[in-house]
N, C-alpha and C positions, 0 to 999 in steps of 0.2 A: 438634406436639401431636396424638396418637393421637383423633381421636371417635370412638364407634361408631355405623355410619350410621342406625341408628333416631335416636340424637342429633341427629345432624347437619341431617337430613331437619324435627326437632322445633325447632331452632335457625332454621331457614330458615322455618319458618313463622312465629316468633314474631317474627322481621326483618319479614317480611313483614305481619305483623297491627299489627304498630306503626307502620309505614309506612305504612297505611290511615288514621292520624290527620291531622284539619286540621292541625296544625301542624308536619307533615312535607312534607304534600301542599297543594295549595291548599284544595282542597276533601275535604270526608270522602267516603273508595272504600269507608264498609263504612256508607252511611249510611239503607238499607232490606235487604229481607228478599233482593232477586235480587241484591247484592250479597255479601252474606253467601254465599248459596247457591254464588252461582260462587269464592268465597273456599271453601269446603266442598272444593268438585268442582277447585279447580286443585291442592288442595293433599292429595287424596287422603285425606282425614278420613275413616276408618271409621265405621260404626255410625248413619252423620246420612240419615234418608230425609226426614221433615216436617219445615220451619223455621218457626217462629211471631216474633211481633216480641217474645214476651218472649226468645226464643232470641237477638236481635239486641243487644236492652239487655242479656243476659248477656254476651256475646261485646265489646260495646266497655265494658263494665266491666275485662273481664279484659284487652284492649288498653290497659286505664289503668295495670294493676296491672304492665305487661309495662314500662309505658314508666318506671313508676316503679324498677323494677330497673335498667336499665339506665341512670335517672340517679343512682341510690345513689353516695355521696363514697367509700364501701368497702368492704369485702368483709362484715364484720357489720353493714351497712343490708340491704346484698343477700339475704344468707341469713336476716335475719327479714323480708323480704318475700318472698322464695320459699315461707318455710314457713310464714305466712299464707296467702300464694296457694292452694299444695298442701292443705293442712290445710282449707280451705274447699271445696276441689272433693271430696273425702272420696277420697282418692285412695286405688287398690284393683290394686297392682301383680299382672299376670297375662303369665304366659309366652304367648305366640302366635306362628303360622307360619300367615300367610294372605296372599291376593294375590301368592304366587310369592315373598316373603321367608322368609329364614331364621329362625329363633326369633329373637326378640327381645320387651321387656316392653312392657306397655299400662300406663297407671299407671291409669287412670278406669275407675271400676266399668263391668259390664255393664249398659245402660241410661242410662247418666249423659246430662245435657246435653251439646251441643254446647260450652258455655261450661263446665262443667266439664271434659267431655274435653280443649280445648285447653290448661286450665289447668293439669290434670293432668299434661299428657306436656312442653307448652311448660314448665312450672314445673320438672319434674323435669331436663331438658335444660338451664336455667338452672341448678340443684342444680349440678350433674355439674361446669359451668364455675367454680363459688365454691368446689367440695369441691378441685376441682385448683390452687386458688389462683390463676385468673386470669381474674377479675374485669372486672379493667381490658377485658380484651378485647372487654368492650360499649360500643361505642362508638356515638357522633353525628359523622354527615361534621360536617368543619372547614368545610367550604366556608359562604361567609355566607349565601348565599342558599338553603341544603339545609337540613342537621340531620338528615336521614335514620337511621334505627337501622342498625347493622352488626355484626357478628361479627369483629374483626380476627385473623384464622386466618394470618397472616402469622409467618412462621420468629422474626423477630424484635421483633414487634409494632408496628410501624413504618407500621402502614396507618391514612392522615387523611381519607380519602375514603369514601365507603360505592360509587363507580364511577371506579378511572382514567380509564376512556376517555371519562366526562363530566364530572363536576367535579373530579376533581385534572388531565385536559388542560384544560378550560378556565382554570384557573387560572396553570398551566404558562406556556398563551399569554398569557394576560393582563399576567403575570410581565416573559415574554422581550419582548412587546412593550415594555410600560415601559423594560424595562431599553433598549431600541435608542433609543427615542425620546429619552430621556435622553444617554444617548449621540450622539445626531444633534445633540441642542440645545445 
């Protein structure tokens, strides 16, 4: 599956804003304003200089709205929650070529919020995933004790983990262990 990297970049952020939820995390990572902020600054968000706490209650509204797409049962829950989302950030697609990238679109007005800006580009990068018919591709790690949001970008859509090398190995071992132990007894 071709994304194009402003997508791809807009996809990784809304893994990552949804991953800031207690009920991914133990605790809420986006639960004041210097959180927010460095959620801003790791994630190379344009146009964000002053953050307020109502910039913060916008932003874990729209981390609501992100987690409710990706628990949609199918593809038309999905896409009338993206285009609520969208449609409420008053999305305002605009060609740009700044920070050393090539053209590619902004969907969020000039000026918009923070919380609409992410809603607008994260919403629209969700768009892109439901328009190509694969949905499914939002996934929650299997692991019991995760739930994590992920993107399964996998050739064959075959990814249960949201990290191999932590909860699908820990599980692996958990697995093989069993199986020896059973085996020994």
């Amino acid at each position: 599956m071709l994304i194009p990297h402003d997508t791809r970049i807009a996809l990784d952020m809304v893994v990552d804003l949804v991953n800031t939820a207690p009920e991914s995390e133990a605790t809420d990572r986006l639960a004041d304003v210097d959180a927010l902020y460095r959620f801003v600054q790791d994630h190379s968000v344009s146009g964000v200089e002053r953050l307020s706490t109502g910039d913060l209650l916008g932003v874990q509204g729209v981390r609501g709205r992100f987690a409710e797409i990706f628990a949609a049962p199918d593809a038309r829950t999905a896409a009338e929650l993206v285009n609520q989302l969208v449609a409420a950030a008053g999305t305002t697609p605009q060609l740009t070529d700044h920070d050393g990238y090539d053209w590619h679109v902004h969907y969020f007005a000039p000026g918009a919020s923070v919380a609409d800006h992410l809603a607008a580009d994260g919403g629209m990068a969700l768009a892109f995933i439901v328009v190509t018919g694969e949905q499914e591709r939002l996934r929650r790690c299997e692991a019991p004790d995760c739930g994590r949001a992920f993107v399964d970008l996998s050739r064959n859509r075959s990814r249960r983990y949201c990290d191999s090398r932590t909860c699908g190995n820990r599980l692996h071992v958990a697995a093989y262990r069993a199986r020896r132990k059973e085996a020994a007894g």
